[in-house]
C-alpha positions as CSV (number, residue, x, y, z in Angstrom):
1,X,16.6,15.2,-4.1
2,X,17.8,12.2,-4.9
3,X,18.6,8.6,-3.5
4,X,22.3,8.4,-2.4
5,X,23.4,4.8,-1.7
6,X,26.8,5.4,-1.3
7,X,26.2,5.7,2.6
8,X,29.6,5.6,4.9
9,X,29.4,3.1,7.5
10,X,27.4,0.0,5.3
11,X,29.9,-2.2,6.4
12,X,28.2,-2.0,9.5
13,X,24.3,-3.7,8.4
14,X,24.2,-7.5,7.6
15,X,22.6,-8.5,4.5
16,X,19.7,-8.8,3.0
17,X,18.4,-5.6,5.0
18,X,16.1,-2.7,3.3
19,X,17.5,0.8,4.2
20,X,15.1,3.8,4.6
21,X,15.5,7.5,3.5
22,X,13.2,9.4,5.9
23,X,14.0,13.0,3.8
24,X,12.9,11.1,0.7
25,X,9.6,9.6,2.3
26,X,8.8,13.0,3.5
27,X,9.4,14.9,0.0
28,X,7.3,12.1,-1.4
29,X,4.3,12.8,1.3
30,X,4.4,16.5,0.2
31,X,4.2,15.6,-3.4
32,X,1.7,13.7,-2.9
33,X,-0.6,16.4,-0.8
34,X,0.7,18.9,-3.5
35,X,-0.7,16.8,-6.2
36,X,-4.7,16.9,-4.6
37,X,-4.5,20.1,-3.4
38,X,-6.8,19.4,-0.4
39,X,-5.5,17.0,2.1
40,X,-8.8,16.5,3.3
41,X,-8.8,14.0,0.5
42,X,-5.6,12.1,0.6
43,X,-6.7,8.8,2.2
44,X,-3.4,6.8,1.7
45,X,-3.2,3.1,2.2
46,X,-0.6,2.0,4.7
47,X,-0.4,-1.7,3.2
48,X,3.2,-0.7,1.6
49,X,5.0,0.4,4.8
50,X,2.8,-0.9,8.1
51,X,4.9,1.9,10.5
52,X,4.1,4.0,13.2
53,X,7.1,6.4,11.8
54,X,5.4,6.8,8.2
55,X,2.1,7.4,10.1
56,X,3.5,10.1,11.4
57,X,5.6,11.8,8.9
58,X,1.6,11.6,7.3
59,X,-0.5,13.1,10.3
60,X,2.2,16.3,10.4
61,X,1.5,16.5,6.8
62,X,-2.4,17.0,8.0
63,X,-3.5,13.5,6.4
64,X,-6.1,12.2,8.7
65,X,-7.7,9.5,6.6
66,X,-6.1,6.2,5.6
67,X,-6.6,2.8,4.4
68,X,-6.0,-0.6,5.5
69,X,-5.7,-4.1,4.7
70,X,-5.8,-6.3,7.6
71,X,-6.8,-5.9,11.3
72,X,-3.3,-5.2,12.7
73,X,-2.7,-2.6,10.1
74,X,-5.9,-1.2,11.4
75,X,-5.1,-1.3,14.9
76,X,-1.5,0.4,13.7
77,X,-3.9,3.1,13.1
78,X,-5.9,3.0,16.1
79,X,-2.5,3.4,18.1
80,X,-1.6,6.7,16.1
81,X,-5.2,7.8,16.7
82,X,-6.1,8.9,13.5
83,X,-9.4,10.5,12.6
84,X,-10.4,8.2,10.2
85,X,-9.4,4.5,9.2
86,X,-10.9,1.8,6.3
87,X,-10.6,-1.7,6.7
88,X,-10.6,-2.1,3.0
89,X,-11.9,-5.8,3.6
90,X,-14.8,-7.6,4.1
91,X,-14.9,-8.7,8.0
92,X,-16.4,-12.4,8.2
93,X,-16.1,-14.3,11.0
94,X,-13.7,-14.0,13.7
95,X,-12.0,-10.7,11.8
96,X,-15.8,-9.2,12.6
97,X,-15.3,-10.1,16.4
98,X,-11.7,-8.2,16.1
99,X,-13.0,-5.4,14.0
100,X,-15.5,-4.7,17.0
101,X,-13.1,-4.4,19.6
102,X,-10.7,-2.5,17.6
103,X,-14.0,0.2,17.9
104,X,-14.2,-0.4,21.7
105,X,-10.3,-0.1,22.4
106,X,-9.7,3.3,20.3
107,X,-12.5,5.3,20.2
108,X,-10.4,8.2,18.8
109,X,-10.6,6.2,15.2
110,X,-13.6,6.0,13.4
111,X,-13.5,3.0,11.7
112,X,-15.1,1.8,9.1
113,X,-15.2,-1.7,6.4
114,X,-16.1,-3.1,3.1
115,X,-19.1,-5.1,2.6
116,X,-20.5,-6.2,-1.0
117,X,-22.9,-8.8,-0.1
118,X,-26.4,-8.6,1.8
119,X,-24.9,-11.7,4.2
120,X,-22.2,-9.6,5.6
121,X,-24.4,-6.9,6.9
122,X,-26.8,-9.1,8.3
123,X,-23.9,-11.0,10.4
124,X,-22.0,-7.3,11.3
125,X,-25.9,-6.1,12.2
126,X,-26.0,-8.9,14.3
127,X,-22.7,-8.5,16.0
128,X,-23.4,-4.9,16.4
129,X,-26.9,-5.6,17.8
130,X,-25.0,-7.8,20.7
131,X,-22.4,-5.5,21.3
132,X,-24.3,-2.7,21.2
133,X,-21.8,-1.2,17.7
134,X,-23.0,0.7,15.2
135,X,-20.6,-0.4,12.3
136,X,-19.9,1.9,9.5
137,X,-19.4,0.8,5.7
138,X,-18.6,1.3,2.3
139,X,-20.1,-0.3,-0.4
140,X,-17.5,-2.4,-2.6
141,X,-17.8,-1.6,-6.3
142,X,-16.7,-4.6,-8.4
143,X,-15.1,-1.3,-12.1
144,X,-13.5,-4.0,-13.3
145,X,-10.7,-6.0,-11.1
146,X,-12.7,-8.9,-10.5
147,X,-11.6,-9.3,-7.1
148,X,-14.2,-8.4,-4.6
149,X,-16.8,-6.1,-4.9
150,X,-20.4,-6.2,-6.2
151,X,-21.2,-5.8,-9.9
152,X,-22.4,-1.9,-10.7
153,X,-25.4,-3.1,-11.8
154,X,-26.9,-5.2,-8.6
155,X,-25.1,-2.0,-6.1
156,X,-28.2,0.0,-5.9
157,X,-30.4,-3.3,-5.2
158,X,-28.0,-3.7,-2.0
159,X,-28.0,-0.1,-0.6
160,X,-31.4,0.0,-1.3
161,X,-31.9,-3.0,1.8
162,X,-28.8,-1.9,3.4
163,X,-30.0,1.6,4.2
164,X,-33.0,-0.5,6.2
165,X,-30.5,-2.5,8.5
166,X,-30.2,-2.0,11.9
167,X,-26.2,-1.3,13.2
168,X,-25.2,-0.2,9.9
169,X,-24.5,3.2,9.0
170,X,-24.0,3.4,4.9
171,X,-20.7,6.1,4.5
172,X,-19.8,5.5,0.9
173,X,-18.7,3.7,-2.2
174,X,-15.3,2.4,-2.3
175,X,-14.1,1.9,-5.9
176,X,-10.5,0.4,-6.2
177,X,-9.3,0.5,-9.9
178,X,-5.8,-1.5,-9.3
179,X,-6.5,-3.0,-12.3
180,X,-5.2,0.3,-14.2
181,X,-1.7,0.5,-15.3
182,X,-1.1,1.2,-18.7
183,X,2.5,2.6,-19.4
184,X,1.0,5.1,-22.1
185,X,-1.0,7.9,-19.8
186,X,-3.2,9.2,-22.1
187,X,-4.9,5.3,-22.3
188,X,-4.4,4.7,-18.3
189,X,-7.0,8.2,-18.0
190,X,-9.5,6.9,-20.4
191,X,-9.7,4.0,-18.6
192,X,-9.9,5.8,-15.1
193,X,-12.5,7.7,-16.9
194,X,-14.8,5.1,-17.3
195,X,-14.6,3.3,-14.1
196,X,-14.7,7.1,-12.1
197,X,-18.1,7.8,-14.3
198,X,-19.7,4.2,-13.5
199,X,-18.7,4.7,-10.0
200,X,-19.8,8.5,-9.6
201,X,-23.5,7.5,-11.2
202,X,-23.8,5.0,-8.6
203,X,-22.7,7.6,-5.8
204,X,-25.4,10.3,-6.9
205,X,-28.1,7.1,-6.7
206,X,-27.1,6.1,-3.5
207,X,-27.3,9.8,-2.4
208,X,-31.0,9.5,-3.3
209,X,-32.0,5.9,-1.6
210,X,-30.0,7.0,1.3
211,X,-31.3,10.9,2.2
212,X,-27.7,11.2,2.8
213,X,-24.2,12.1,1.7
214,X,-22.5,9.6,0.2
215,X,-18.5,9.7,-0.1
216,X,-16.2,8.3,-3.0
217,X,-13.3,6.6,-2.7
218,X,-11.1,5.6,-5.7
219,X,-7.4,5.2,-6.6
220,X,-4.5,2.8,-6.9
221,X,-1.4,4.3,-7.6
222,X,-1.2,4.2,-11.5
223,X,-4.2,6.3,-11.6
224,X,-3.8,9.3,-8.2
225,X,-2.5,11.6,-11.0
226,X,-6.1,11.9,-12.2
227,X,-7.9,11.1,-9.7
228,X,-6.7,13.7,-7.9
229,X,-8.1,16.3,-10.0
230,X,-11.5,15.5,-9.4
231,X,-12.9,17.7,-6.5
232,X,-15.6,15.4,-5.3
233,X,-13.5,11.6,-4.5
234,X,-11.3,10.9,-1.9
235,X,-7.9,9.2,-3.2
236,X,-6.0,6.4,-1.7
237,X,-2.8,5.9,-3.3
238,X,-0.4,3.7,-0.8
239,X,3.0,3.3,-2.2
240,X,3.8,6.5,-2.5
241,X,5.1,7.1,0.3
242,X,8.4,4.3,-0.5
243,X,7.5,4.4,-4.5
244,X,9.3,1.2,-5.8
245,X,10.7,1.0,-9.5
246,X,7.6,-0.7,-10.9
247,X,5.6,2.4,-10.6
248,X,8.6,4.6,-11.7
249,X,8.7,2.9,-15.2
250,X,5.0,2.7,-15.3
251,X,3.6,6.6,-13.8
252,X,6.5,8.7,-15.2
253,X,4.0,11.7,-15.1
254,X,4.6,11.5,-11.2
255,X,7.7,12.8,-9.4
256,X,8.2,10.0,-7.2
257,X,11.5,9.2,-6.2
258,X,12.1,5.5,-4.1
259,X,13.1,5.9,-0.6
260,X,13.9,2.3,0.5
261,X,17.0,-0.1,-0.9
262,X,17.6,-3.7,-0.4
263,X,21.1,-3.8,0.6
264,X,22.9,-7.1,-0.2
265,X,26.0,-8.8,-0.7
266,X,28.2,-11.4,-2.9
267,X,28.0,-14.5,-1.4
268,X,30.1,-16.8,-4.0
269,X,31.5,-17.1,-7.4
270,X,30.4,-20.8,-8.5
271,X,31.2,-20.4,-11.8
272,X,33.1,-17.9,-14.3
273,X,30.4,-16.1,-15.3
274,X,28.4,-16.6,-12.4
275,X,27.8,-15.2,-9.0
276,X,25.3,-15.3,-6.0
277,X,24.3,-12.9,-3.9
278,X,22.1,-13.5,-0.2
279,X,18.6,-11.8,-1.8
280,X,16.3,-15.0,-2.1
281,X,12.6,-14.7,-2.2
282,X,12.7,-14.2,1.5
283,X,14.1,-11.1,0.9
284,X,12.6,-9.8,-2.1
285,X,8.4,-10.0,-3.2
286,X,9.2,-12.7,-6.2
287,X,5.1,-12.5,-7.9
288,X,6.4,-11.1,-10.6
289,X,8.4,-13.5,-13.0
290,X,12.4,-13.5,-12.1
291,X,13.7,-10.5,-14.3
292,X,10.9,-8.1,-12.6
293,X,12.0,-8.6,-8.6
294,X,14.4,-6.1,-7.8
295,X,16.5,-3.5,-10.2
296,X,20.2,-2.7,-9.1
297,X,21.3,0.8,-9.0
298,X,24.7,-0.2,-9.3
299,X,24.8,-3.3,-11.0
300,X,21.7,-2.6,-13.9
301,X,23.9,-4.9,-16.4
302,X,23.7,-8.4,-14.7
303,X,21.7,-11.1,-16.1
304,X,19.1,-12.8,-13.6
305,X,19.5,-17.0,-13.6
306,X,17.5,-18.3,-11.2
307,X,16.8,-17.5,-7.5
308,X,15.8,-20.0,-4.4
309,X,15.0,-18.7,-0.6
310,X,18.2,-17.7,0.1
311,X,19.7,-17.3,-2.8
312,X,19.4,-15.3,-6.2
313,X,22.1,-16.3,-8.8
314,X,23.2,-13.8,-11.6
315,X,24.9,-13.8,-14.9
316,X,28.0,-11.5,-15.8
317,X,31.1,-11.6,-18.4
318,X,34.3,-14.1,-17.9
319,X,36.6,-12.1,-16.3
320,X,34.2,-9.6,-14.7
321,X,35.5,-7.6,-11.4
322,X,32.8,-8.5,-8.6
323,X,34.1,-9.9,-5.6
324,X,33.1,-11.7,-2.3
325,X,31.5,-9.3,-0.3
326,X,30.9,-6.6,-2.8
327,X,27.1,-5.3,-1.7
328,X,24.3,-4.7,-4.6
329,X,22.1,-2.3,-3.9
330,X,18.8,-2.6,-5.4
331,X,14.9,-1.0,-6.3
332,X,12.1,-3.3,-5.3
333,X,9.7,-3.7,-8.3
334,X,7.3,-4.0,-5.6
335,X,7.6,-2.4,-2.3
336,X,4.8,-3.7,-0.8
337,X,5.1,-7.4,-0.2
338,X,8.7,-6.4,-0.4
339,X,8.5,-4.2,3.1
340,X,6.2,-7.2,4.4
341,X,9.2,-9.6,4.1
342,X,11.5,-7.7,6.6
343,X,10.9,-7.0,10.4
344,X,12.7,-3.5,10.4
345,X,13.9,-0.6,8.3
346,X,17.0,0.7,8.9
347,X,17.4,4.2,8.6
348,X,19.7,6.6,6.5
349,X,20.4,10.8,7.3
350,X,23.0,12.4,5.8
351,X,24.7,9.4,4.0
352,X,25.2,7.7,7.7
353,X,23.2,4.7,9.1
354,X,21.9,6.4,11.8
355,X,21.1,3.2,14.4
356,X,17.3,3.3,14.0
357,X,15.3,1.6,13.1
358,X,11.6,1.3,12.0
359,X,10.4,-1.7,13.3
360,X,7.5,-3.1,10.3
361,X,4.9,-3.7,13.2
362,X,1.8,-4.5,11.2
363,X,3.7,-7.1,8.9
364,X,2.1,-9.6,11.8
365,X,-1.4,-10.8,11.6
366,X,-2.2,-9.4,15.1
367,X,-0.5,-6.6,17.5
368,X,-2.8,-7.1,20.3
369,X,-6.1,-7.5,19.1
């Protein structure tokens, strides 16, 4: 399989717009269920899509565990009724409050959050103590990001109290290693070594403060490929799913392939040498510095000059061919923010825009909730 931009009727879809492949998406949810073996441990993160549609293509896959950023990407989840749902955040303040009455409105989900700090649990305790909640969590484990998280050595000081709170139920350790991503594999592996052993010591001692099981959960991206072959951790890779060319030149060990194109279009010809096309950082996630935003398929030989909101300027030959209205089509580096820039997807089967859409619903802060 492979990604066919040359659909027929593109004349049809303004510009910038990101165009889905649902045939892709799925081959790439199978891969990734191939790649663990048991599904019961696929936990992927629904940060780089935020649809009900790539819910679904998940849940007929059997994944029934996933990850989450933000409340409405939670309560995404609560609408699919999954089984199982992470807010992989720290709830404080008001996003407590909404985290509560996401467990009142879909009691099909169980969900569960992040703390790292005794503060936290005493303020969730108390909000489950007036609502009558019993909150589950995951411990935060600080392997080396530097994000969030608390240190490995002060985690066992923590569960030790936590275990003694009332409204808390202790699940697990959540150890996020997005801090891996070294191009050479055999390096990125040692490193996942490491952080997977400081993590998995810390699992067996909380298994022994607690009396109880005590699940794992580790994985970015960069390191699902060996994650994945350790029987006793639950993975959550996210972008996956829409794989972005970032990830293809960094993971070339997995079979990936990107299922979603910006689609955009010549706007002018200011100079010789010079044009502009209608992808500005509106359109496009623009972190990364201005040569690592967007890769395009059909165009890899244009020079990036500068790009504004509306606007992203490139550099050809005098007395190149491009034309007014001539589209680009292009690879996010990064998918994620990318997909969170756009309200809908429009969707591609059998080289035709089809007229659906997939409407990005958790891209808001709040759905209802």
């Amino acid at each position: 399989m492979k990604l066919n931009y040359n659909f027929h009727n593109i004349s049809d879809l303004d510009s910038p717009s990101l165009v889905v492949f649902p045939e892709i998406v799925k081959d790439n949810i199978k891969k990734a269920v191939e790649m663990i073996g048991d599904v019961s441990r696929l936990r992927p993160h629904i940060k780089t899509h935020k649809t009900l549609e790539v819910i679904k293509l998940c849940q007929a896959e059997g994944i029934e565990k996933y990850k989450c950023a933000t409340i409405a990407e939670a309560e995404l989840l609560g609408i699919c009724e999954v089984k199982d749902a992470l807010l992989a955040y720290q709830p404080i303040g008001p996003k407590a409050i909404r985290f509560g009455k996401l467990i009142e409105k879909y009691p099909k989900t169980q969900f569960s959050c992040l703390i790292d700090n005794l503060d936290v649990a005493y303020a969730i305790a108390e909000l489950g103590q007036k609502t009558k909640q019993i909150f589950s969590v995951y411990i935060d484990l600080n392997i080396g990001q530097n994000r969030t998280g608390i240190e490995p050595n002060l985690a066992i000081d923590l569960i030790e109290k936590l275990v003694n709170i009332p409204n808390i139920i202790l699940l697990g350790i959540h150890a996020y290693d997005g801090q891996i991503h070294n191009e050479n594999f055999e390096k990125r592996q040692n490193e996942a070594d490491k952080v997977y052993l400081i993590a998995e010591n810390i699992r067996q001692e909380a298994e022994k403060v607690a009396g109880s099981k005590i699940n794992l959960i580790m994985s970015g991206s960069p390191t699902y490929s060996i994650h994945a072959k350790r029987k006793n951790i639950d993975c959550s890779p996210g972008t996956f799913v829409f794989w972005d060319k970032g990830y293809t030149d960094i993971c070339a060990e997995q079979a990936f392939l990107p299922a979603v194109l910006l689609v955009t279009r010549i706007i002018s010809l200011p100079t010789a040498n010079y044009i502009c096309i209608d992808l500005g950082y509106k359109s496009v996630a623009a972190e990364n510095e201005l040569t690592r935003r967007v890769y395009f398929q059909n165009a890899p030989d244009l020079k990036f000059i500068s790009q504004s909101e509306e606007h992203l300027v490139l550099g050809s030959n005098e007395g190149h061919t491009y034309k007014i209205g001539d589209i680009l089509y292009g690879t996010p580096i990064h998918i994620c923010p990318t997909v969170a820039l756009h309200e809908k997807l429009y969707v591609v089967e059998n080289e035709q825009l089809t007229g659906e859409t997939w409407k990005v619903l958790a891209r808001n802060r709040t759905i209802e909730i």
